[in-house]
KEMARNU-195296 format. One record per residue (C-alpha): x, y, z. Coordinates in Angstrom, 3 decimals. Layout:
! KEMARNU-195296
[node [X Y Z]] ...
***
This chain:
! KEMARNU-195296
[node [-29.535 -188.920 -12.687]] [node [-27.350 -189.978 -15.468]] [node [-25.960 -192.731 -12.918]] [node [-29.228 -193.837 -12.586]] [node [-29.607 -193.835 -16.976]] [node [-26.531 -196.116 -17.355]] [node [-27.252 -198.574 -14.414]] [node [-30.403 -199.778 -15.702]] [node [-28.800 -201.916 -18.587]] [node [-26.567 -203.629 -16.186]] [node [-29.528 -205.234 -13.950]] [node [-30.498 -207.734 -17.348]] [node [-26.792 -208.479 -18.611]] [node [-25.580 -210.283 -15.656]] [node [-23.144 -209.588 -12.932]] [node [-19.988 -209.260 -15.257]] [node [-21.941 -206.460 -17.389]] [node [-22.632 -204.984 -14.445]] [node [-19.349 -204.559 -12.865]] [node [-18.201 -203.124 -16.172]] [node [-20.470 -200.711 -16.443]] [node [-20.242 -199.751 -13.045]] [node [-16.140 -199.423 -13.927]] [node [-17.326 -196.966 -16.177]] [node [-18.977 -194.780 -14.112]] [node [-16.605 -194.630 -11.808]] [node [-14.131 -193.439 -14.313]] [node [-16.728 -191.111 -15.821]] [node [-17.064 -189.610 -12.092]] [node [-13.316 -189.656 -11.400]] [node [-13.049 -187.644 -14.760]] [node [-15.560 -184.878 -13.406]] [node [-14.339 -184.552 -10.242]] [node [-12.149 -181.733 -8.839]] [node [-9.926 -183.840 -7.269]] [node [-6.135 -184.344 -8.273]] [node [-5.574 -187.986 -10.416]] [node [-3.796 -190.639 -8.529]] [node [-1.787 -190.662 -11.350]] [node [-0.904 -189.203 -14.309]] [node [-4.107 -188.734 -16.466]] [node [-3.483 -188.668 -20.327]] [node [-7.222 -187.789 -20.924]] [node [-7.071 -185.451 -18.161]] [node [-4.461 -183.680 -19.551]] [node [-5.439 -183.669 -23.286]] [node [-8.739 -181.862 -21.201]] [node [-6.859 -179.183 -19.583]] [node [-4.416 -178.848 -22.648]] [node [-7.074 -177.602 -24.975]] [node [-8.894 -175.496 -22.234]] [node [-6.275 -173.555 -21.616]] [node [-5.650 -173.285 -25.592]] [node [-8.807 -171.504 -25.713]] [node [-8.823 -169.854 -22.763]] [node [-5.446 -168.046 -23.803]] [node [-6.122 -167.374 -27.469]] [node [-9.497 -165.715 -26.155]] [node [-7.560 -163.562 -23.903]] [node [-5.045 -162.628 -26.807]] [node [-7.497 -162.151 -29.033]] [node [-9.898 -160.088 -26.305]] [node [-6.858 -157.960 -25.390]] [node [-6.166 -157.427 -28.804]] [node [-9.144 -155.739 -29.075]] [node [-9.254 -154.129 -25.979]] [node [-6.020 -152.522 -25.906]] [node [-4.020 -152.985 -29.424]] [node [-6.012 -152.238 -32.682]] [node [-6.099 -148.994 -32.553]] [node [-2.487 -148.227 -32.493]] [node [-0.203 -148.403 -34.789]] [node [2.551 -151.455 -34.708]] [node [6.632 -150.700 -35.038]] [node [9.411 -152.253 -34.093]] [node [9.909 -154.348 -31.382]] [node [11.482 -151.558 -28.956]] [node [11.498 -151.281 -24.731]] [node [9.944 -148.634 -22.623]] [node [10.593 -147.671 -19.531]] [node [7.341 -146.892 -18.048]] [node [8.170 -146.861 -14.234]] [node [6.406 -144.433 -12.211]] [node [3.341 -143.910 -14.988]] [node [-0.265 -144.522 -13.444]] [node [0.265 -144.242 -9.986]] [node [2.150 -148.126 -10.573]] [node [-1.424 -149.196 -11.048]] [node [-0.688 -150.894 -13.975]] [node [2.247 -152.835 -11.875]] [node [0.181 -153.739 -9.533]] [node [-1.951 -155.531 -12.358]] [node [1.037 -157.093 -13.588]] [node [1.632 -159.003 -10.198]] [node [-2.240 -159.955 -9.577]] [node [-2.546 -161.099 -13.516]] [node [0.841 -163.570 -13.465]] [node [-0.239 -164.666 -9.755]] [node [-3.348 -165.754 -10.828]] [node [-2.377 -167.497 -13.991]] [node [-0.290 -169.464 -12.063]] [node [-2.834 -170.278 -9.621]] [node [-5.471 -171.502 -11.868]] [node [-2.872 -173.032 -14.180]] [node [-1.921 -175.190 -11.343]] [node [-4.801 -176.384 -9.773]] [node [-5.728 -177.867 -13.993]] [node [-2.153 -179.672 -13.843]] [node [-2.798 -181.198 -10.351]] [node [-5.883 -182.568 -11.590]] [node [-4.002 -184.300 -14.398]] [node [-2.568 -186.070 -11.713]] [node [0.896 -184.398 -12.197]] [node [2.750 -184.178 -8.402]] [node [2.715 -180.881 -6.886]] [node [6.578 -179.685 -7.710]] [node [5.615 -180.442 -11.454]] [node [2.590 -178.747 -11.439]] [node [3.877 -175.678 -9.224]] [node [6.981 -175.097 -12.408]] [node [4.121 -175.809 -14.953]] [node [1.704 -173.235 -13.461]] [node [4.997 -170.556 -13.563]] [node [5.534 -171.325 -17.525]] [node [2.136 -170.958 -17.769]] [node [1.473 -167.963 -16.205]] [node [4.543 -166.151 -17.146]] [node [3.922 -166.986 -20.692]] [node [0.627 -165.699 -20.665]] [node [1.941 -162.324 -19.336]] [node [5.205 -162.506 -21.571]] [node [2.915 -163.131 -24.485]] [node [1.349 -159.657 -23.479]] [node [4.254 -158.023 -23.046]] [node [6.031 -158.662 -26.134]] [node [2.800 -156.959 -28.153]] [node [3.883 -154.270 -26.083]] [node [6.984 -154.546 -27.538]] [node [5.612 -154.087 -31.155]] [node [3.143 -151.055 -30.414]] [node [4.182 -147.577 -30.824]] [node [2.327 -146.474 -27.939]] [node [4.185 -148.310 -25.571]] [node [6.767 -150.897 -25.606]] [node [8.424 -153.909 -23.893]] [node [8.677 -153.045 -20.148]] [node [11.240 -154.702 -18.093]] [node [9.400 -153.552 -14.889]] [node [6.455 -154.982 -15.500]] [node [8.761 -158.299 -16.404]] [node [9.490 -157.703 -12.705]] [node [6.277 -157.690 -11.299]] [node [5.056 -160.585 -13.334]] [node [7.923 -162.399 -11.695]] [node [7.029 -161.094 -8.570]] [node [3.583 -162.996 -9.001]] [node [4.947 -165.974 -9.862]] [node [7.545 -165.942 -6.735]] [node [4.442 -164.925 -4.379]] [node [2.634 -168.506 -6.124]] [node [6.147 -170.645 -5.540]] [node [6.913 -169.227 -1.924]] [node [3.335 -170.443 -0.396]] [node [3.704 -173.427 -2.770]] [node [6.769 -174.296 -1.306]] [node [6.058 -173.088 2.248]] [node [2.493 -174.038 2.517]] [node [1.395 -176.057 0.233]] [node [-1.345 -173.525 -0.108]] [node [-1.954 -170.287 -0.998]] [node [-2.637 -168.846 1.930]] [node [-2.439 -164.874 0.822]] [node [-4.554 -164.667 -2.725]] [node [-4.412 -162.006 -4.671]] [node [-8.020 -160.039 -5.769]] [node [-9.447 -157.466 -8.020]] [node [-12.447 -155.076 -7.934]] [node [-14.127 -152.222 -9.393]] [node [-16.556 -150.316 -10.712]] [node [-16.444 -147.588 -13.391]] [node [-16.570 -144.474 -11.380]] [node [-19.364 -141.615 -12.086]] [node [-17.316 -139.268 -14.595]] [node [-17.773 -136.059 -14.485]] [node [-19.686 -134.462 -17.437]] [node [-19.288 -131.057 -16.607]] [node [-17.203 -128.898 -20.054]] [node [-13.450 -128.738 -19.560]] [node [-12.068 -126.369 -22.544]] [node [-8.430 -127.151 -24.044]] [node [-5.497 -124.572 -23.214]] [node [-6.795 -122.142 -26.080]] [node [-10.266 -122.904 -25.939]] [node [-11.050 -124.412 -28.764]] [node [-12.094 -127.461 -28.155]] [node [-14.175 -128.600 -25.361]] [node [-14.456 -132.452 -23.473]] [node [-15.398 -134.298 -20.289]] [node [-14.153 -136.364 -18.240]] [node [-16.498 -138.693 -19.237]] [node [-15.162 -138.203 -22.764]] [node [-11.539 -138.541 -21.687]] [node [-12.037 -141.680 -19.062]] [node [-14.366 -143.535 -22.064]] [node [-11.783 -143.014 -24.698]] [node [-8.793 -143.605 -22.417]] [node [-10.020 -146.710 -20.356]] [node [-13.569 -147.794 -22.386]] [node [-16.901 -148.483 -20.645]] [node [-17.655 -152.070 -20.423]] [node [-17.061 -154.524 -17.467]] [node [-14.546 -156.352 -19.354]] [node [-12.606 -152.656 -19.901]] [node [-12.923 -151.261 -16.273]] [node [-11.332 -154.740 -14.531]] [node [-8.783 -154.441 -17.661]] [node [-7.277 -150.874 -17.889]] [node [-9.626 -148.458 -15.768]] [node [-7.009 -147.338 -13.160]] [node [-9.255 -145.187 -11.454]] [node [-11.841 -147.804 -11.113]] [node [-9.794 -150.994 -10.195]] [node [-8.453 -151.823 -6.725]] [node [-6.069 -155.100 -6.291]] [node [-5.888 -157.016 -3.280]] [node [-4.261 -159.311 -1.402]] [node [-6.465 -161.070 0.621]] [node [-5.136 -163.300 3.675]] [node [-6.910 -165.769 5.209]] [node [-6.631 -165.421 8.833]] [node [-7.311 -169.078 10.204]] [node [-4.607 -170.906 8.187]] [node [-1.969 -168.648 9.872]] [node [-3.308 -169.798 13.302]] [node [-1.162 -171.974 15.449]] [node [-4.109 -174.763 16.139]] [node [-6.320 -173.665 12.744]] [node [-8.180 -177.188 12.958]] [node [-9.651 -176.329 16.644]] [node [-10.343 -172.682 16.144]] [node [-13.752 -171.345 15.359]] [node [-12.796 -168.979 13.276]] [node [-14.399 -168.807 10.151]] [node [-11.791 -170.845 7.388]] [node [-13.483 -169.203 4.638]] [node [-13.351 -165.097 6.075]] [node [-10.313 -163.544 5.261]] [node [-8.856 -159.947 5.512]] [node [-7.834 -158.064 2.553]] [node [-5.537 -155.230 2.093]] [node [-5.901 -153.091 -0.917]] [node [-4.425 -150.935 -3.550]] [node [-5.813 -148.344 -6.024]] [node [-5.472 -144.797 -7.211]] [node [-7.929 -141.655 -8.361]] [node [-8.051 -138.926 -10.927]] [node [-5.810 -140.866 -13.156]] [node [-6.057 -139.411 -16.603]] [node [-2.880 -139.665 -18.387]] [node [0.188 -141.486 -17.447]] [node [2.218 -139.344 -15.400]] [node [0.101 -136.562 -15.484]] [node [-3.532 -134.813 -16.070]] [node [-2.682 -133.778 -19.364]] [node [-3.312 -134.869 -22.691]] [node [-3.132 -133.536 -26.219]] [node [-5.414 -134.716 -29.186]] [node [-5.291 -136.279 -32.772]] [node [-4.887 -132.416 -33.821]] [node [-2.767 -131.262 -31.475]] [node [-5.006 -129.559 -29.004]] [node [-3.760 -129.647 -25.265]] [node [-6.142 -130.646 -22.794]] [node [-4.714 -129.847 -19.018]] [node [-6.621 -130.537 -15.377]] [node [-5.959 -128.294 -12.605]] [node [-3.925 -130.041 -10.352]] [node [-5.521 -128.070 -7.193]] [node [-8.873 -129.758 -8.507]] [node [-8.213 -132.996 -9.677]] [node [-5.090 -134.462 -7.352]] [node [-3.558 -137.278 -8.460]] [node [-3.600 -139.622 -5.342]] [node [-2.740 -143.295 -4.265]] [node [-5.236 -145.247 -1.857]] [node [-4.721 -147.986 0.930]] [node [-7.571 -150.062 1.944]] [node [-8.503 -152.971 4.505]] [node [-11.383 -154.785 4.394]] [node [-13.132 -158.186 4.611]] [node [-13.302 -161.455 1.477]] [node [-14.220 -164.675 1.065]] [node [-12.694 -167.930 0.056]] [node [-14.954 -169.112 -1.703]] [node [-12.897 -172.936 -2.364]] [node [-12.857 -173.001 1.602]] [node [-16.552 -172.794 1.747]] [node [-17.891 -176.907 1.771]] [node [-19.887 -177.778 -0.600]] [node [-20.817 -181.279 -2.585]] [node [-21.902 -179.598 -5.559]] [node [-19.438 -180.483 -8.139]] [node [-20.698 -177.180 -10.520]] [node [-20.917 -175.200 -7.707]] [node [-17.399 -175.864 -6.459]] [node [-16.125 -175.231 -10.045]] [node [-18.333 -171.672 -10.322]] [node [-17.025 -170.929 -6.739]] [node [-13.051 -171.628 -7.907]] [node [-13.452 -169.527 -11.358]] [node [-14.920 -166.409 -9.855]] [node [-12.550 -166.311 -6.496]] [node [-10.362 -164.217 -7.988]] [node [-13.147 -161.390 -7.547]] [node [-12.887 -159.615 -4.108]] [node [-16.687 -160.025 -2.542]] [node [-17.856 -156.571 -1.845]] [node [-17.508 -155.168 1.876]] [node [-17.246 -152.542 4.229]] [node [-13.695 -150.960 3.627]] [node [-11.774 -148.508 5.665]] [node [-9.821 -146.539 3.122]] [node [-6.271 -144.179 3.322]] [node [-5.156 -142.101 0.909]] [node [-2.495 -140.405 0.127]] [node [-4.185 -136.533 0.246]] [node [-4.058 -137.541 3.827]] [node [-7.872 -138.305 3.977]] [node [-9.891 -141.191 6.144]] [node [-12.456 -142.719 4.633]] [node [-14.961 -145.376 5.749]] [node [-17.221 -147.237 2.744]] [node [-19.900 -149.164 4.129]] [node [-19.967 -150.855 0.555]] [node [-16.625 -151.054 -1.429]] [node [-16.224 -152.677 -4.399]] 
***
């Protein structure tokens, strides 16, 4: 419709006026578009530049928030945290960096920037981002800078380059999911019984409540995955009829997570809170399921194709067949 807006003009100014203005929609449309410039694209970049400016003092500002304020700051000191929630928080690590890089280079491509400068831009970008993280760490007393999740942010970063450089697409994508679990509410009493909670209580002040909290922190809620999509492995993919946009996801998560290497906790005052391991096992799980690819899904709608890209990092929910390790089967006609 706007085409149609800025067209009109040209039809009374003559042929020259015409093809000018119909220069300038092209460029306006070449702008909007998803696709990569044919060459380097200063406005493009200036675009993508400040985006991502936003985008990552909102998330340090957000996670600031979310996971900072209400701790103390010290020295900058390291922690060795290996082994604490069930590596849930590791497995975080690799999906966050992963994904950094992923979106980070699909905005440089579309500056028009070839695909071995965009791939190393996407890595600066997406281990900064996680770096940036890591050194508040650093500064918190609560935890500190963590060379193992350095690790798995590189290990995000190398799972980007390796497809990059072996597929030119990323044919394994990693996912998240979850949703905040129903808490107990029954009383649990503190070692001398003066004090009482829930788990409720504990899981609200420990993880928070909100969307935004549970895909954060909530380590009994979340579940990452890597989701693979099938057809692009297949020796003639562009003759098959199987479905380019259905993948199969494998996934990772854990349960009864309520402290960092264990199921007890002691408050502001000193009381000890402690669950009974018999009751409340600490236990990893293993899933496979179905997902979408959402970019491999056609579509002509420029919005919709943008929508689509931003939310793919969101595993669709599906039936899931889950593992565990209590030694337990489960199958989940929903999972999310």
């Amino acid at each position: 419709m706007v085409t149609c807006h800025l067209l009109f003009p040209c039809f009374a100014t003559g042929t020259a006026a015409q093809s000018t203005s119909i220069d300038t929609i092209q460029n306006r449309v070449n702008f909007l578009s998803l696709q990569p410039a044919p060459q380097f694209d200063k406005r493009r970049f200036w675009a993508v530049t400040g985006t991502g400016a936003a985008v990552y003092s909102g998330l340090s500002v957000a996670l600031w928030q979310a996971w900072y304020q209400d701790y103390p700051l010290t020295k900058f000191h390291p922690f060795n945290d290996w082994g604490e929630w069930e590596h849930m928080d590791k497995s975080g690590h690799f999906f966050s960096t992963w994904t950094g890089c992923s979106y980070a280079f699909d905005g440089a491509r579309w500056t028009g920037m070839s695909r071995r400068h965009a791939m190393w831009t996407s890595v600066g970008v997406g281990m900064g981002i996680m770096t940036t993280f890591e050194v508040m760490d650093g500064f918190s007393e609560e935890w500190g800078f963590s060379f193992a999740d350095m690790a798995f942010n590189t290990m995000g970063a190398g799972l980007f380059v390796g497809q990059e450089l072996g597929w030119q697409e990323q044919r394994i994508q990693l996912k998240v999911s979850g949703i905040r679990p129903g808490y107990s509410q029954q009383p649990l009493y503190s070692e001398d019984g003066s004090q009482v909670t829930t788990l409720d209580e504990r899981a609200a002040g420990l993880y928070g409540t909100t969307l935004f909290h549970v895909l954060l922190k909530d380590y009994n809620a979340l579940t990452t995955w890597a989701s693979v999509n099938v057809r692009s492995f297949l020796p003639n993919k562009k003759a098959s009829k199987f479905p380019a946009w259905l993948n199969v996801a494998v996934g990772y998560g854990a349960g009864n997570l309520y402290g960092g290497y264990e199921n007890k906790w002691v408050t502001e005052d000193g009381v000890v809170f402690e669950l009974d391991p018999e009751r409340y096992p600490r236990y990893r799980q293993y899933y496979l399921s179905l997902d979408v690819d959402w970019t491999r899904i056609p579509t002509r709608h420029r919005w919709l194709k943008v929508s689509l890209r931003a939310l793919n990092f969101l595993k669709v929910p599906a039936p899931a067949l889950e593992f565990n390790s209590l030694g337990k089967a489960h199958f989940h006609y929903l999972h999310w």
